[in-house]
N, C-alpha and C positions, 0 to 999 in steps of 0.2 A: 646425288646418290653416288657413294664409292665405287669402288670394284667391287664386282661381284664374283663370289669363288665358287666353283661346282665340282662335284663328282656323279660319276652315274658308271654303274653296274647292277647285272643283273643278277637276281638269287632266284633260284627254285624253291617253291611252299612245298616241301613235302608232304601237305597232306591231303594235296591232291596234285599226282603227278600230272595233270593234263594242264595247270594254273601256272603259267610264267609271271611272274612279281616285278616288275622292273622297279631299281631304288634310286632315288634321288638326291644327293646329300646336298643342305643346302649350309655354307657360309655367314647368311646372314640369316635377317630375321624372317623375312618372307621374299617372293617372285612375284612378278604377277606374270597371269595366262601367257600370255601374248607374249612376255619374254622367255619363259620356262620354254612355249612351241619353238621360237627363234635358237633355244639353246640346244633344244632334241633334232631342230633340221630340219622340221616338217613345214617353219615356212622359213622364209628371210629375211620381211619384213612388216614392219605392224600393219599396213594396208591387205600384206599378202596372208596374218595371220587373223583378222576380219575375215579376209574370206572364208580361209579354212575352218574357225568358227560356224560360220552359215553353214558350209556345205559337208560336216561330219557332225556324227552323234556322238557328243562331248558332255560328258558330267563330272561335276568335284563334289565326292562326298554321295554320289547316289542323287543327287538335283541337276538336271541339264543346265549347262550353261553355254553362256554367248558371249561373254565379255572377255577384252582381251586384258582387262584393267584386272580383274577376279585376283586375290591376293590369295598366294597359296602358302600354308603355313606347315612346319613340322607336323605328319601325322595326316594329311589332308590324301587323298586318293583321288587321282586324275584317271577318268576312264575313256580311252579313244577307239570308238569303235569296236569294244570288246576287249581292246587290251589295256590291264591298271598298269598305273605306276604310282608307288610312293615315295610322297615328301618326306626326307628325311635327316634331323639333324647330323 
């Protein structure tokens, strides 16, 4: 696999101000879990983002997931505990 290129900022849904949107811009074609988590911080590494997995309530697309392999593609919506983020090219 190449380099992989990122951006991430955040935008307000205005139509409803209480929803923070977090955007993800992605370089290539897809992420998978496990590396998106390592690229936001919330872990450091694939063992530590297995865990984090298990022990938060994590879904892409409205279906709980566990895997850290899950390939996230343009348009996909990561939800961690209440807060989205979207993939975005």
């Amino acid at each position: 696999m190449g380099f992989l290129k990122f951006l991430w900022y955040t935008e307000y849904d205005l139509s409803n101000y209480e929803t923070e949107v977090h955007l993800i811009r992605l370089a290539t074609d897809y992420i998978t879990l496990g590396q998106w988590l390592k690229l936001k911080s919330f872990t450091g590494s694939g063992g530590e983002a297995k865990a984090f997995l298990q022990e938060n309530e994590i879904s892409v697309n409205n279906e709980k997931e566990n895997r850290r392999g899950r390939k996230l593609y343009p348009g996909d919506i990561v939800n961690i505990n209440g807060t989205e983020f979207r993939i975005e090219t």
